[in-house]
Each structure stands twice: as C-alpha cells, then as structure tokens.
GUTINU-8075 format. One line per field, with one value per residue: residue number from 0; residue in one letter; x, y, z of N, C-alpha, C in turn. Coordinates in nm, 2 decimals, decimal comma, always signed. Example, Ala and Ser with C-alpha at 12.3 -4.5 7.8 and 13.67 -1.06 7.14 Angstrom:
BEGIN
resi <- [0  1] .
resn <- [A  S] .
n.c1 <- [+1,32  +1,28] .
n.c2 <- [-0,57  -0,22] .
n.c3 <- [+0,78  +0,71] .
ca.c1 <- [+1,23  +1,37] .
ca.c2 <- [-0,45  -0,11] .
ca.c3 <- [+0,78  +0,71] .
c.c1 <- [+1,32  +1,29] .
c.c2 <- [-0,33  +0,00] .
c.c3 <- [+0,78  +0,79] .
This chain:
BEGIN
resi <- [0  1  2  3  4  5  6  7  8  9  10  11  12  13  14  15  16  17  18  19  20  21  22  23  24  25  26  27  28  29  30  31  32  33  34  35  36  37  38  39  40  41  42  43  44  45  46  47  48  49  50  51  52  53  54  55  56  57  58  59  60  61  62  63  64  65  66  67  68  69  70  71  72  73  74  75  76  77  78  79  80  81  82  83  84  85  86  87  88  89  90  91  92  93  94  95  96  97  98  99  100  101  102  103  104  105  106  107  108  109  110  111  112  113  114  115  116  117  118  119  120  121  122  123  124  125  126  127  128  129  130  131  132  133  134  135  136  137  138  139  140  141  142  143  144  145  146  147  148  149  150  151  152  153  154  155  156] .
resn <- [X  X  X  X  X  X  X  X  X  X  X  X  X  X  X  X  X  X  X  X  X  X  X  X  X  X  X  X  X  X  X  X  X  X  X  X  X  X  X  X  X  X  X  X  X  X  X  X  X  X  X  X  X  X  X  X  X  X  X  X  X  X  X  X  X  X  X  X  X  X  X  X  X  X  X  X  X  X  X  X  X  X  X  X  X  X  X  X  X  X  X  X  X  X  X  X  X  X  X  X  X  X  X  X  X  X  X  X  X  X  X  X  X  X  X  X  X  X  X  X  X  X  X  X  X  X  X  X  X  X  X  X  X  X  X  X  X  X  X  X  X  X  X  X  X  X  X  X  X  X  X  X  X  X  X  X  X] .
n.c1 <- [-2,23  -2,19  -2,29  -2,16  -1,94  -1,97  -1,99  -1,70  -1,60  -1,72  -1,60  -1,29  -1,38  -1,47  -1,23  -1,07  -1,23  -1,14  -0,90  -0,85  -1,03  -0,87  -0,65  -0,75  -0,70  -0,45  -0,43  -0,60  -0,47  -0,21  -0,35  -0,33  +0,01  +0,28  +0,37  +0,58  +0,87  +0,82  +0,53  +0,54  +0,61  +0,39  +0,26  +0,31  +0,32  +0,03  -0,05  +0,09  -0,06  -0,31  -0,30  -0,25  -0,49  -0,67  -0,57  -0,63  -0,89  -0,90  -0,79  -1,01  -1,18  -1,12  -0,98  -1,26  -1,41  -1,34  -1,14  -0,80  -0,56  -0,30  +0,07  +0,40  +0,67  +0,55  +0,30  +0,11  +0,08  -0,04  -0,25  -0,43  -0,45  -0,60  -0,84  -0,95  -1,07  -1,33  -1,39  -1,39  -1,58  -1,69  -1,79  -1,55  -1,42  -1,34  -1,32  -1,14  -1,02  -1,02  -0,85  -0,59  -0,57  -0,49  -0,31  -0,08  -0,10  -0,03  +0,26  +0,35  +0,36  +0,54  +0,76  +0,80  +0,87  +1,11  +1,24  +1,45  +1,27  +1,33  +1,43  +1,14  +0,96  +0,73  +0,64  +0,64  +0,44  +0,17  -0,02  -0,13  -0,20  -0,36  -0,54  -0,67  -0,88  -1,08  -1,01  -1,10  -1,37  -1,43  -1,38  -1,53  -1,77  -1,77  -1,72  -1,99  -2,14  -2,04  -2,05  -2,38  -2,40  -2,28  -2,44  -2,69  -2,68  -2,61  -2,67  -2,99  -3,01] .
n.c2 <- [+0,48  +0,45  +0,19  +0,06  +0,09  -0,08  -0,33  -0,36  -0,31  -0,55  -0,76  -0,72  -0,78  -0,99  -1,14  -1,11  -1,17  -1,48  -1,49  -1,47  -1,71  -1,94  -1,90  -1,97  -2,21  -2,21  -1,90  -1,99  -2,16  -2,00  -1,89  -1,98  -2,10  -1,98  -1,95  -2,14  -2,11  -2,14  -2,11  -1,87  -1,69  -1,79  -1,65  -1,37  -1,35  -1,31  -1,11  -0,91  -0,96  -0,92  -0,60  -0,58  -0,64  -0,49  -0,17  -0,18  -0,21  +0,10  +0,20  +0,14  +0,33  +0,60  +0,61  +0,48  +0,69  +0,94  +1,08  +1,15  +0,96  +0,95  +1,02  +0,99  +0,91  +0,86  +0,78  +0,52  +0,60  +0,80  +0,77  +0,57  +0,80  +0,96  +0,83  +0,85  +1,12  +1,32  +1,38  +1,62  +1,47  +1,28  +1,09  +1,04  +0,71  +0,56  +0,57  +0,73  +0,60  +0,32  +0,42  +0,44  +0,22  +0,02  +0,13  +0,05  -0,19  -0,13  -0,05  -0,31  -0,40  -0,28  -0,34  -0,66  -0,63  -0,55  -0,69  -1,02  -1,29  -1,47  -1,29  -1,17  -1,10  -1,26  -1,16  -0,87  -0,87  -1,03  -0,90  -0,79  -0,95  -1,16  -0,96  -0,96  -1,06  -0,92  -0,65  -0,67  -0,66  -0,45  -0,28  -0,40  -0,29  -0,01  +0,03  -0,04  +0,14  +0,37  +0,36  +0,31  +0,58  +0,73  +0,62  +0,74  +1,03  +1,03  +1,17  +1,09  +0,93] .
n.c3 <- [-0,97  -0,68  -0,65  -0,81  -0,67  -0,41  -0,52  -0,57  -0,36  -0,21  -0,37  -0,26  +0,01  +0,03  -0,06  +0,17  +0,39  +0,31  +0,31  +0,61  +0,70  +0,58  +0,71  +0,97  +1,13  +1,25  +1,36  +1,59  +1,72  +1,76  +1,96  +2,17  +2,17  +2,13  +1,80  +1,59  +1,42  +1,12  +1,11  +1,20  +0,97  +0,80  +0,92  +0,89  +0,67  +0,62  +0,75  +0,62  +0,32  +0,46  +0,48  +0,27  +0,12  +0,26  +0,18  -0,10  -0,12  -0,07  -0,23  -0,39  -0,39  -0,45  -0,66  -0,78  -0,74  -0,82  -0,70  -0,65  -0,65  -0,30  -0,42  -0,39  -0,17  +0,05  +0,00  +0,08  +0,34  +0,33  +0,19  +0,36  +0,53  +0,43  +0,42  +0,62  +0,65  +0,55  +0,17  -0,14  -0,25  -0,11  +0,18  +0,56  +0,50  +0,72  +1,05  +1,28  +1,48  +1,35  +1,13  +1,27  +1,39  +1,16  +1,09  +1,23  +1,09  +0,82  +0,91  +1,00  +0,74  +0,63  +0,76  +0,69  +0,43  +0,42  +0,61  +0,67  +0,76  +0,97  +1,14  +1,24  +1,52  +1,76  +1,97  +1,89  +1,68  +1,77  +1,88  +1,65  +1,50  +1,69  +1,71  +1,42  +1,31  +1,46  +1,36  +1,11  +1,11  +1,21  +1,00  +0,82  +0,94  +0,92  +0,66  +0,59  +0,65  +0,54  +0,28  +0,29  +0,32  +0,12  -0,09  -0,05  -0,06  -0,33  -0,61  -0,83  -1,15] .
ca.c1 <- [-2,10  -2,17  -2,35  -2,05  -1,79  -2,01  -1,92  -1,57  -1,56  -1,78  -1,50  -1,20  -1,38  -1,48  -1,08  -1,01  -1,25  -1,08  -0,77  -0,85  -1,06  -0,73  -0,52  -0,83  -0,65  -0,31  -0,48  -0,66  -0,31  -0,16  -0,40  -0,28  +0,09  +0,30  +0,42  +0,71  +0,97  +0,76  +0,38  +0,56  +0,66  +0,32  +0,15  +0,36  +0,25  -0,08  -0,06  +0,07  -0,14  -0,49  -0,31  -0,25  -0,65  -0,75  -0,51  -0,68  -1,01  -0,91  -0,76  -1,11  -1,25  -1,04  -1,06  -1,41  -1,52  -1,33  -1,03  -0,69  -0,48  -0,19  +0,18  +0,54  +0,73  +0,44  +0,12  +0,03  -0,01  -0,12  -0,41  -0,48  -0,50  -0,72  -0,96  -1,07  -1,10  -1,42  -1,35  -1,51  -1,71  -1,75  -1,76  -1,49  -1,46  -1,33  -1,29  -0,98  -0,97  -0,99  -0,75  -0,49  -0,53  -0,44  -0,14  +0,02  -0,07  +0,08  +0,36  +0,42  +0,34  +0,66  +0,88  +0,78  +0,90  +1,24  +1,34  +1,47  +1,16  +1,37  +1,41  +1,02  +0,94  +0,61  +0,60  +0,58  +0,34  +0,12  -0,12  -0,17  -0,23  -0,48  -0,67  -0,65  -1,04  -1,16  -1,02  -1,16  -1,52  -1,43  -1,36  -1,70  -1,90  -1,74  -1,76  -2,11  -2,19  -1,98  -2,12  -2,48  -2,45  -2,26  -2,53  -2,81  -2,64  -2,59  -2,78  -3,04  -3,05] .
ca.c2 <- [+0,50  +0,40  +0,07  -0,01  +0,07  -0,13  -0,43  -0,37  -0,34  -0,71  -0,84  -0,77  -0,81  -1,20  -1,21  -1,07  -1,30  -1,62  -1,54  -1,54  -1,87  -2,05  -1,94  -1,95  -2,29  -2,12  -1,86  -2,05  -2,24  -1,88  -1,83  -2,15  -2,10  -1,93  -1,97  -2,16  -2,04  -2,16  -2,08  -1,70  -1,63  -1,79  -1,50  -1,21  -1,31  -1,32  -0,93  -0,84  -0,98  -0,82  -0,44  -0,51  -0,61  -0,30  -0,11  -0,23  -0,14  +0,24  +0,27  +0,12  +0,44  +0,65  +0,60  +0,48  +0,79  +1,06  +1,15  +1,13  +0,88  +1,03  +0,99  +1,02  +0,82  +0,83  +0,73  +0,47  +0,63  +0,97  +0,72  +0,56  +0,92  +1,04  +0,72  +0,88  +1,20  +1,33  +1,44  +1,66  +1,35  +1,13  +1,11  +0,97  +0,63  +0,47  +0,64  +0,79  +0,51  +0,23  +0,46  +0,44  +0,08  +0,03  +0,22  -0,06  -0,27  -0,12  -0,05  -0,40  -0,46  -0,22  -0,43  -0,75  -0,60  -0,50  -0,79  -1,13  -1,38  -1,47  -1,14  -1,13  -1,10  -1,27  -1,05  -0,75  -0,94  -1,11  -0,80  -0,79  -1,14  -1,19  -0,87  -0,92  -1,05  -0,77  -0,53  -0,70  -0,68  -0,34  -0,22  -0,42  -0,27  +0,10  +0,02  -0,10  +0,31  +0,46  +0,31  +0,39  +0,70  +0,76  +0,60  +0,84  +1,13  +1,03  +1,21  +0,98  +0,97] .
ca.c3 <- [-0,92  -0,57  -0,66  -0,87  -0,57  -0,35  -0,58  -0,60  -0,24  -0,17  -0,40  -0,17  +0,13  +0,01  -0,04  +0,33  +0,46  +0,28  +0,38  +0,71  +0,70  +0,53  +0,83  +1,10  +1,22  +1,28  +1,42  +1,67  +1,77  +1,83  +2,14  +2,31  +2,18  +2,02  +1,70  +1,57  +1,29  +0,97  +1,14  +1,23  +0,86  +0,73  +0,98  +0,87  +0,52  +0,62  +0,77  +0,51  +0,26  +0,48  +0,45  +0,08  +0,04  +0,32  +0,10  -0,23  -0,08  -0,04  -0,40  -0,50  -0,30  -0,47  -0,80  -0,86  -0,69  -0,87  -0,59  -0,67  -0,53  -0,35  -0,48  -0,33  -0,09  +0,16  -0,07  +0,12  +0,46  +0,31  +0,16  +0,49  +0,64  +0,37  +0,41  +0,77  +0,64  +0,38  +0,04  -0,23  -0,33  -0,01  +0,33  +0,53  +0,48  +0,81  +1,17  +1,34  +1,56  +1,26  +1,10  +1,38  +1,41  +1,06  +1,05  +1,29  +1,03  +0,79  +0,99  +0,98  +0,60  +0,59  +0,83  +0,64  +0,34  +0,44  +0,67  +0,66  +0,81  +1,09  +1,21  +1,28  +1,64  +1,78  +2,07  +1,83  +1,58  +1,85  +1,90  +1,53  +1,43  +1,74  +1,66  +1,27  +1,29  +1,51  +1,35  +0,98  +1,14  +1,24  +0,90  +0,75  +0,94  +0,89  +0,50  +0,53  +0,72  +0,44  +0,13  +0,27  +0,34  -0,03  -0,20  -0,01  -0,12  -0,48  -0,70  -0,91  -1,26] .
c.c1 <- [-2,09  -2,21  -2,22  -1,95  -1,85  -1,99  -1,81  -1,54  -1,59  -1,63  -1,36  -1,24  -1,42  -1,32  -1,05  -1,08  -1,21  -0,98  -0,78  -0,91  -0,97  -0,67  -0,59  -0,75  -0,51  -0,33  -0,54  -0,51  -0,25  -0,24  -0,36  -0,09  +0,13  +0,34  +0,56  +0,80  +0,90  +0,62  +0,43  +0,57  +0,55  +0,21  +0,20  +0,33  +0,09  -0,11  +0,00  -0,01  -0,29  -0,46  -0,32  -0,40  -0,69  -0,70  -0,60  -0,84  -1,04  -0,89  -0,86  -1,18  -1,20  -1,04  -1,19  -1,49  -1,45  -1,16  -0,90  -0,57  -0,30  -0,02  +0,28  +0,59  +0,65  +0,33  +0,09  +0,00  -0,10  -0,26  -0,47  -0,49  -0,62  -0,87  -1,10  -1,05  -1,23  -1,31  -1,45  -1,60  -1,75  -1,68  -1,62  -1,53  -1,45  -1,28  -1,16  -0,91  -0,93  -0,86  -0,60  -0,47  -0,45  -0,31  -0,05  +0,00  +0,00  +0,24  +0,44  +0,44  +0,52  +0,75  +0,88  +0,86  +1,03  +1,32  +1,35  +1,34  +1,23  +1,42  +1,25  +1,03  +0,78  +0,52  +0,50  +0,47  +0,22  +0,00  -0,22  -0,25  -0,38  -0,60  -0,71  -0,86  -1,12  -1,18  -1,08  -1,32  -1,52  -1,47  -1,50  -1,75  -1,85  -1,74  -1,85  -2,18  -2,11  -2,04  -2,26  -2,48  -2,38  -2,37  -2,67  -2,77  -2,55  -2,70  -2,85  -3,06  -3,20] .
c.c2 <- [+0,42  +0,25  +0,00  -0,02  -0,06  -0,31  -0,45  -0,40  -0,51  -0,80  -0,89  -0,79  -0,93  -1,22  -1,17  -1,15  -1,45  -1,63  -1,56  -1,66  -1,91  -2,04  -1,94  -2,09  -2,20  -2,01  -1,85  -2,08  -2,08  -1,83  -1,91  -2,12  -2,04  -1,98  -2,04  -2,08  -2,03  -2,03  -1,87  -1,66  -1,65  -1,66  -1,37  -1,22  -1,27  -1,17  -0,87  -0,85  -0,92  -0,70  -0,47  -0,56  -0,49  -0,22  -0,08  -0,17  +0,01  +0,29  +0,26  +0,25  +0,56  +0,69  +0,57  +0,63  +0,97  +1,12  +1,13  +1,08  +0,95  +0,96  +1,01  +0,85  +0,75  +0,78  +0,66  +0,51  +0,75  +0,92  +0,67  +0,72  +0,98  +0,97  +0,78  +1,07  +1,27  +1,41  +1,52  +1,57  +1,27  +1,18  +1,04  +0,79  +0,52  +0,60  +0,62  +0,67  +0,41  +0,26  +0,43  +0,25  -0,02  +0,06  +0,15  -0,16  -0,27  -0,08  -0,17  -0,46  -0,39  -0,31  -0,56  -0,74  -0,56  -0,62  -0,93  -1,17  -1,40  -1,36  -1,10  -1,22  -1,16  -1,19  -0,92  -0,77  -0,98  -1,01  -0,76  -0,87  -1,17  -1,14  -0,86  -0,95  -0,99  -0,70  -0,58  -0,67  -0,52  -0,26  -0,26  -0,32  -0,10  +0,10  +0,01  +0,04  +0,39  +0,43  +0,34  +0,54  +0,77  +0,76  +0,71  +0,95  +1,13  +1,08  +1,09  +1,05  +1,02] .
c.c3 <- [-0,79  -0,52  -0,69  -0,79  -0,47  -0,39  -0,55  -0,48  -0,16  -0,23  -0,31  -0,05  +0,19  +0,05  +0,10  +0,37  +0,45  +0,33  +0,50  +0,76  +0,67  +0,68  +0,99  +1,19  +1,28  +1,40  +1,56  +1,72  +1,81  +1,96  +2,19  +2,25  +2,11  +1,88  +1,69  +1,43  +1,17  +1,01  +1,14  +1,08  +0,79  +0,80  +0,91  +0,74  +0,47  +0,68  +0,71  +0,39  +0,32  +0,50  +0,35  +0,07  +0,16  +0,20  -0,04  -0,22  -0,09  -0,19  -0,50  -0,53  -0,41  -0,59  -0,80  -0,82  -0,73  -0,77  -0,68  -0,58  -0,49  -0,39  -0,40  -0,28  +0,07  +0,12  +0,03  +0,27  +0,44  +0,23  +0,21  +0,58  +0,59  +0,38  +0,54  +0,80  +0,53  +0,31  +0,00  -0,21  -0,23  +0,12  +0,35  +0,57  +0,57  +0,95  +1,16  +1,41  +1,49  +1,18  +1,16  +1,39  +1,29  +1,01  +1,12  +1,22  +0,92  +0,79  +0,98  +0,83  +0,59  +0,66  +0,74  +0,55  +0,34  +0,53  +0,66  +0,78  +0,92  +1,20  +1,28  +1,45  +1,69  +1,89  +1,98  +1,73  +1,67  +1,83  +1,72  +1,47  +1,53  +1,71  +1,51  +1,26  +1,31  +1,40  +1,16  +1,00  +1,19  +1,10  +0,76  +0,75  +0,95  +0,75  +0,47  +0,55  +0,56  +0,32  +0,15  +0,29  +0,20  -0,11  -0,17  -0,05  -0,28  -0,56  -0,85  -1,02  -1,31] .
C-alpha cells in the first residue's frame, strides 16, 4: 500500500516539478519585473495548476490509504485541513504551517476560477508566484517524512 502511494506520489511530484521548469524563465523575469497582461494570466494558470497537482497529491493519500475523501461545498479545504492532521491509517501528512501556506494557494486557485484574467492583481499574486518553489521543496521534503514514517509502520506481509 505504501510502496504503491509512494509511486503515485513520485508521479505528481515529476508533474509539479515540470511545470515549474516550463515557466522557471517567467519566473526568473518576475524578480526583476513585473509582469505584463499575457505573462500575469500565464502565472495565475500556473498557481493554479500546482494546487490542482498538491491537491491531486492529497486525494492520492486518501484513497490509496483507505480514508475517505471529504464531500460538500468545502471538500477541498476540509482535505487540505485533514492533510495536516493524522488519521486512523496515517500520520499527518504535511505540517500546520505547510498547511496554512497552501490554503493561500488555494485561495487563489478559487479567485482564478471565478474571475476574468484581467481582473488578476500582481501585487496580490506576487508573494505566491515568488514563493511557489519554496513552498514546492517544502512540501517534498514533508512528503518524503510522511511516506517513511507510513511505510515503517506498515505491517509486513
């Protein structure tokens, strides 16, 4: 089980590192300036596309390990809150503070999703976009602590 999540997890966390190599030029160019009209709307696609693979990460959690993913009008923060909480079956899976940092990203996955592109603000983006690689190396190496300490407490066949 935990071997098999440890897969599933390598897979999105290849796709989270590609996306951010594609837009590492852009990236770079946002510390020296800001953004123009196009480069802002290819960023806000780009934070939203690394909550939906974190996201994707948690539902792997989730499912492969027996939990039940939760449902309503809230699921996706009530399954970022559950991520940095243990379960029956598993510790949790990212700290309070990774948690917290997260939840401004999807925060924004939600604005993206509701407003016209020219409506995005770089100000309010800026802190997201610069930290989007931290906080991806943050979330490794809190996945790489959670997965061993699952698999040491898996009972062997």
């Amino acid at each position: 089980m935990w071997a098999r999540l440890r897969k599933q997890i390598a897979v999105e966390r290849q796709q989270l590192a590609h996306l951010l190599q594609v837009h590492e030029p852009l990236l770079i160019k946002c510390t020296l300036t800001a953004p123009d009209a196009i480069e802002l709307s290819a960023l806000a696609a780009m934070l939203h596309s690394f909550y939906t693979g974190t996201e994707n990460i948690f539902k792997r959690i989730v499912v492969e390990l027996g939990d039940t993913l939760p449902g309503g009008a809230s699921w996706h923060r009530d399954l970022l809150e559950a991520m940095s909480q243990p379960s029956a079956v598993r510790p949790a899976a990212i700290s309070v503070a990774l948690r917290d940092r997260l939840g401004e990203y999807l925060n924004f996955r939600h604005v993206f999703r509701q407003a016209y592109s020219f409506q995005l603000r770089w100000d309010k983006m800026a802190p997201l976009v610069l930290d989007c690689e931290a906080v991806f190396r943050q979330l490794e190496a809190e996945l790489a602590i959670f997965l061993q300490a699952g698999e040491q407490h898996e009972p062997r066949p």
